[in-house]
N, C-alpha and C positions, 0 to 999 in steps of 0.2 A: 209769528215772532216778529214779522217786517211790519207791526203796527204797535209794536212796544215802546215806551220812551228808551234812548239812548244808552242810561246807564241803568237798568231794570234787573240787576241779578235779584236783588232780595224779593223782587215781584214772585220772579220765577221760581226761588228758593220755594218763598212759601207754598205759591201753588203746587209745586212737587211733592211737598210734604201733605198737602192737604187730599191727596189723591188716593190714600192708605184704605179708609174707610168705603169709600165706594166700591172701592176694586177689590177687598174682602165681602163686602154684602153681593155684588156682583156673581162671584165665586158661590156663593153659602146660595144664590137664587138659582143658578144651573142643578144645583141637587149633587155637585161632584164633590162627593165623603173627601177623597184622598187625590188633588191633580198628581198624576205623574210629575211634573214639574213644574217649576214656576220659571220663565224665560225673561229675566232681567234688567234693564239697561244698568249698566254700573253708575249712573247716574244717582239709579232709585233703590236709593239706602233700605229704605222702610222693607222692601221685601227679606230682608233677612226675618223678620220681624213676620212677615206672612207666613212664609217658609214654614217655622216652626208651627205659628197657629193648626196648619192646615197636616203637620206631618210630612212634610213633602221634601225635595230638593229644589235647592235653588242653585242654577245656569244663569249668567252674568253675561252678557254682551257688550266688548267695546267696543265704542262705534271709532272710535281713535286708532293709531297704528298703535306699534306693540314699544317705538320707542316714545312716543310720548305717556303713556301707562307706566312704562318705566321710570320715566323723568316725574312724573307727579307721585308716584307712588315712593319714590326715596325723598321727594321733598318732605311731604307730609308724614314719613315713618322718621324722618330726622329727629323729630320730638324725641324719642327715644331710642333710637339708633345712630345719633351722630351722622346722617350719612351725606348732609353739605354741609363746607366749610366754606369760607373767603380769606380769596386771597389776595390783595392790592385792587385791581379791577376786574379780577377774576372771582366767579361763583362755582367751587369745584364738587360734583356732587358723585360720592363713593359708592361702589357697591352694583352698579350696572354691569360691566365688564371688569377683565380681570384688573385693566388700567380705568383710571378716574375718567369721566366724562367732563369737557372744560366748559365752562359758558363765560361769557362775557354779562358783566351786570345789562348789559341791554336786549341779550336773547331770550332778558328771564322776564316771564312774564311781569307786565308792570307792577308794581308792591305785594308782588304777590310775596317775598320772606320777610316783609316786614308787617305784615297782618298779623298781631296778635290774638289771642287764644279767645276773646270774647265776641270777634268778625265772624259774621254769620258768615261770609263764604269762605274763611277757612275752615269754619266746624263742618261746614256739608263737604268740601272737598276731601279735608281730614278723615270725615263716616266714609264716604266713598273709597277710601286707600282703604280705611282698615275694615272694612265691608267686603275684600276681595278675599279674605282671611277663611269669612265665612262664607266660600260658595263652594259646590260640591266641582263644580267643571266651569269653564271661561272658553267663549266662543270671543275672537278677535277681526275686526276686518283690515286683514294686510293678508301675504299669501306668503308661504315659507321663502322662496325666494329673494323676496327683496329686503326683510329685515329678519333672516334668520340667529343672528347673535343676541337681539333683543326678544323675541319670541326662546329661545333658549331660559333667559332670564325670568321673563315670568312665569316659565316653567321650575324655576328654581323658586322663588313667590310663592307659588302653588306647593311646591312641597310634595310633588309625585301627586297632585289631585290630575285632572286632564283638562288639554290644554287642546283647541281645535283653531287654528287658523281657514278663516271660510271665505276672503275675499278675494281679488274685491269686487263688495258689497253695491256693482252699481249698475244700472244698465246696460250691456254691451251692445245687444243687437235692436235694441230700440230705442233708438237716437230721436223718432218724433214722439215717442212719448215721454214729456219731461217729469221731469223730479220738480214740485213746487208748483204754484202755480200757473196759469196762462199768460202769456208773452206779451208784453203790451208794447210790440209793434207788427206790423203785418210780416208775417212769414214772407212774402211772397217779395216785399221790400226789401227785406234782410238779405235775401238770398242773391237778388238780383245785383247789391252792395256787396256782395262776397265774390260772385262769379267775375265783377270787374276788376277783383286785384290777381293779382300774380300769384304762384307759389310762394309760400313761407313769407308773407311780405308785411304782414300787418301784426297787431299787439291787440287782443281779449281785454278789454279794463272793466274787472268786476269784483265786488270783497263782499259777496257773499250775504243773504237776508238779513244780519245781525250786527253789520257795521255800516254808519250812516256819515259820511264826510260833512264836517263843518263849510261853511259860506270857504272861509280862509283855507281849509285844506282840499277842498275843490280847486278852488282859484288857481292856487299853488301847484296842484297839479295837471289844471289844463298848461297853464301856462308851458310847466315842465313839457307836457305830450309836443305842443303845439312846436318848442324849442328844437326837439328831438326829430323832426319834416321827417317823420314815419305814418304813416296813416293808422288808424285807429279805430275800431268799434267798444265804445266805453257806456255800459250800462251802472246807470247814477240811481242810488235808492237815496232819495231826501228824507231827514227823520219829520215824524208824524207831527211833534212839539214846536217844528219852526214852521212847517208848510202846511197850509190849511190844505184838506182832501180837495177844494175846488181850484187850487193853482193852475192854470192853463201855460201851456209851454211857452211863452214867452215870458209869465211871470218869474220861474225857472231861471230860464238862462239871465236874465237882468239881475236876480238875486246870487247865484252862483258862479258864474262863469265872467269873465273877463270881455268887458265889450269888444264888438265886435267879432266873436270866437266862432260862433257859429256861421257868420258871413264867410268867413275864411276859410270854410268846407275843408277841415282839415282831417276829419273821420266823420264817423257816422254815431251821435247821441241819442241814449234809449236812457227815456226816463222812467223809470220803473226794471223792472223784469226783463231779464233777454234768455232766448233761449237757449241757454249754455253750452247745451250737446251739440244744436246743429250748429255753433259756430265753431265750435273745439275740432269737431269732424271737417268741416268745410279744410279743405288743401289749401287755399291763402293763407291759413292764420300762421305765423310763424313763432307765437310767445304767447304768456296766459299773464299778465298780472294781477297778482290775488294775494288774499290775505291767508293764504295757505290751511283754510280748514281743509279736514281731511278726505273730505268726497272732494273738494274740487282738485287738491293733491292727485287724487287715487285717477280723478278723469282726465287730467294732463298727462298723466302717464299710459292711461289707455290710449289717448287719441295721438302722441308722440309731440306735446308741445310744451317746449321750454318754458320755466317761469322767470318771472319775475316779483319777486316777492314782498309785501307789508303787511306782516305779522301785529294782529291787532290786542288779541286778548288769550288769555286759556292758554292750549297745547298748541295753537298756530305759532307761536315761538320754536318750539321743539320741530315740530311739521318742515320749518324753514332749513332750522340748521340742518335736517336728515336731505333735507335737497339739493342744500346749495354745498354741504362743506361733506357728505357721504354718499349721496346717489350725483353730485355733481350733474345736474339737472336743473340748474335755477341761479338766481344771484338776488339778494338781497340788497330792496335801498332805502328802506325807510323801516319801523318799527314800533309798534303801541297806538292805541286806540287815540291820541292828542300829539303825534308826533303830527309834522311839517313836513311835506317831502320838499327835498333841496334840487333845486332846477338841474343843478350840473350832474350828481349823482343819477338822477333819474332818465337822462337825457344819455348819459354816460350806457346805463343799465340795455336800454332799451335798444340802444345803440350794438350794444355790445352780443344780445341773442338774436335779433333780426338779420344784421347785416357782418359780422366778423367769423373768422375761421375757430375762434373758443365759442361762438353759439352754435354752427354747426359741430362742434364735436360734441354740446350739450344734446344735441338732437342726435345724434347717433346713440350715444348712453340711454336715450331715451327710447327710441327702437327695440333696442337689448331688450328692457324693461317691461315695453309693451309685447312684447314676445313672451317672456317669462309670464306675466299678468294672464294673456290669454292660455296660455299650457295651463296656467296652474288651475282653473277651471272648466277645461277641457277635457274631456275622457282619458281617465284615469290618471289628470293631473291633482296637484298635492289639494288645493282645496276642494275638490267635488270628491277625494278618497275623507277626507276629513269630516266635509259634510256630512256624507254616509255614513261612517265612524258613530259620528253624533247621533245621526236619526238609529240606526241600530242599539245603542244605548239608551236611549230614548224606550225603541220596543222593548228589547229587555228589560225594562221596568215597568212596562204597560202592563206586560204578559205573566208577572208574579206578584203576589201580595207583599207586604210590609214585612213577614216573618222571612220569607223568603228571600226579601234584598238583603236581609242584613246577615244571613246563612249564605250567601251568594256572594256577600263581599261586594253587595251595594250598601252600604252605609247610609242610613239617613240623615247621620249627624253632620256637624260641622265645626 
């Protein structure tokens, strides 16, 4: 994904689509008549569509928490359920809890209510909502505890179908084996650059494989960093369309960064890749700012570090608000994939979770949280009894034919 142009959904659209046919002939060459099930992403529309070919049931996994599922899933049923309105600079969208959920036109994803009905990434996000209609069961990665009133809700969605919360979804106890590729600076450097800060003292700057900072919103934000005299380890992904793969690092910082930036050793720059975990774990880091996708959400909360948030595209809007304005975990200072960040705001932000008495109480609520995370996958905590849940359903269907699920009150249909 971190070698794709900048604005690439239709790339991706289609390649998702084009993935139907292989992954039915795939299936038909293992010689398996009837899979017990087919296992999802909610992403991938087209499996409804296998499902039936093959006989089977289809399980849905989102890889999102349960309130951005929510939040996209009443946008996209709005077509025919009314369920947002506007109101002055407010986006109010109905139907989540018993009270309206408020958005600010800026927490909503960039055009995404003003995409009409012939945008190809409203029609796939649209099949996606109404794709949840037809699955037999939905696996989620959040864990009861921490968004139990929106896990509620999409159990009301479902309609009495079965609903499993199983995360989170991420590695706990193996911190050197990362998610994504290999790190391109030396462990042993990084490390050494951790071990010389203090507790809670420095800020995480990373947004994730899928968002690539402009010349000008780099700039803008070292500057911010540099304003803010907090030290800093910020790993920079430059998109593939402005930087040839042979760039060496001083072509980099002359193209990006603000002369003189790096003379002024004011953090530590990783061009490419950083190893996420081991920095998130290391005891110096005192804040994460990110663009709030949901693994890196779910790993601030494991490791107990405050965010700092710019919400780029997708459900990373929703991600934020759940942070910073309901688990009160985060503060938000910039917003959307071509926003600026503003020197004072960010300066302000970072200011505010490193070194003041509202970022340590961010960091206590965050404790809480990482408490509850690990229980809930812990022996005989809510996701490992869920998980089970699932895999025993799962055998129960292994273990009886087709006549029998539907005499059994497994239902094939959908």
């Amino acid at each position: 994904m971190d070698l794709l142009p900048r604005k690439s959904g239709p790339i991706v659209l289609s390649f998702i689509e084009s993935l139907r046919d292989p992954f039915e002939r795939w299936v038909e060459e293992q010689g398996i008549r009837r899979p017990v099930c087919i296992l999802s992403d909610l992403f991938i529309n087209w499996t409804v569509h296998s499902a039936e070919r093959f006989g089977t049931i289809r399980v849905i996994f989102a890889p999102c928490g349960a309130f951005g599922t929510s939040v996209f899933h009443a946008i996209f049923g709005s077509i025919t359920t009314n369920t947002v309105r506007k109101e002055g600079d407010s986006v109010i969208v109905d139907g989540i809890l018993s009270s309206a959920v408020k958005f600010t036109k800026e927490q909503m994803p960039d055009r995404l209510l003003q995409l009409d009905q012939s945008d190809p990434g409203r029609r796939f996000l649209t099949g996606k909502m109404q794709s949840m209609s037809k699955c037999w069961g939905m696996l989620v990665n959040t864990f009861d505890e921490l968004e139990p009133h929106y896990l509620q809700h999409l159990e009301n969605i479902l309609n009495g179908k079965p609903l499993w919360s199983v995360g989170p979804v991420v590695p706990l106890g193996c911190i050197a084996n990362q998610r994504g590729k290999a790190a391109d600076i030396s462990e042993d450097k990084l490390v050494q650059w951790l071990d010389s800060k203090s507790p809670c003292s420095f800020i995480y700057v990373s947004f994730g494989s899928q968002a690539f900072l402009s010349q000008e919103q780099t700039q803008a934000l070292a500057r911010s960093l540099e304003a803010s005299h907090q030290p800093f380890v910020w790993s920079i992904k430059v998109s593939p369309e402005t930087v040839s793969a042979e760039s060496n690092q001083e072509e980099l910082c002359a193209s990006y960064l603000p002369e003189g930036f790096m003379e002024r050793d004011n953090g530590l720059v990783i061009w490419g890749w950083a190893p996420q975990l081991v920095i998130l774990s290391h005891p110096s880091v005192g804040a994460f700012m990110s663009h709030c996708g949901w693994n890196s959400t779910l790993e601030s909360i494991l490791m107990v570090v405050p965010m700092v948030t710019w919400p780029m595209f997708g459900e990373q809007h929703f991600n934020s608000k759940l942070v910073t304005e309901e688990l009160g975990i985060g503060v938000q200072f910039c917003q959307h994939m071509d926003g600026i960040p503003c020197e004072d705001k960010v300066e302000k932000s970072v200011r505010l979770v490193l070194s003041s008495e509202e970022g340590t109480d961010m960091r206590k609520r965050a404790v809480k949280y990482q408490r509850l995370a690990k229980q809930s996958v812990g022996g005989g905590g809510s996701s490992t009894l869920n998980l089970q849940g699932f895999a025993n359903e799962m055998h129960k269907l292994m273990n009886c034919n087709g006549e029998d699920r539907i005499g059994d009150g497994y239902d094939l249909s959908v």
